[in-house]
N, C-alpha and C positions, 0 to 999 in steps of 0.2 A: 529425468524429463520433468517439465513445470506442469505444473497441476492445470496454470490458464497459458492460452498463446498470447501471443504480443499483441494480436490485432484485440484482445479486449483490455487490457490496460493502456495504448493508446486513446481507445476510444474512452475510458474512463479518462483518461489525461485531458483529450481534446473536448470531453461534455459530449459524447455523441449517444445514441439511444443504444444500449446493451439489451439485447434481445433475449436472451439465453441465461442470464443473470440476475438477478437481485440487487439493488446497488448497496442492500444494508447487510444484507450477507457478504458484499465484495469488500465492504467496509471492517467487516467483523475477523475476515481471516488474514493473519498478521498472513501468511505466504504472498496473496498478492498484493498488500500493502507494501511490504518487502518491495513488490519487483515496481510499484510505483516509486516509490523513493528510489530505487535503485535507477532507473531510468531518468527521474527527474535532477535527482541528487538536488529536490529542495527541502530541507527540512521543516519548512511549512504544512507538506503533506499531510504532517502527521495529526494537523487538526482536522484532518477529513477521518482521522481513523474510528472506527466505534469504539467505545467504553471496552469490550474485551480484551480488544488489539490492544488499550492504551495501558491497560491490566498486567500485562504480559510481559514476564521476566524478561526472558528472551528477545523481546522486539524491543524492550525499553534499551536493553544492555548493545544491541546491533545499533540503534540510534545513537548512543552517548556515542561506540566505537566509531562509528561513520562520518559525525560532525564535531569529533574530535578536537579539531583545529580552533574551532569557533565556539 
């Protein structure tokens, strides 16, 4: 089961007010930056990410694998 539900990575996608959230901790955990990108499938995302997420073996190595093609 996902850590966040969808209705707050929509509302991160569409700018809408996260009530419940932090938007620099939302920023900070590569799991729901994952499910941004994964939803958006833009790899532009990943300039919203914070310096930890950008840090991170694992999100760097899921991003090359992702946009692959490009």
């Amino acid at each position: 089961m996902n850590k966040y539900n969808s209705k707050v990575v929509f509302d991160y996608i569409n700018g809408n007010e996260i009530i419940d959230y932090n938007i620099d901790e939302l920023e900070d955990d590569y799991e729901f930056m994952m499910m941004v990108i994964n939803y958006t499938n833009d790899k532009n995302m990943y300039n919203l990410c914070g310096e930890k997420v950008k840090n991170d073996y694992y999100f760097i190595k899921y991003i090359v694998d992702k946009f692959s093609n490009d």
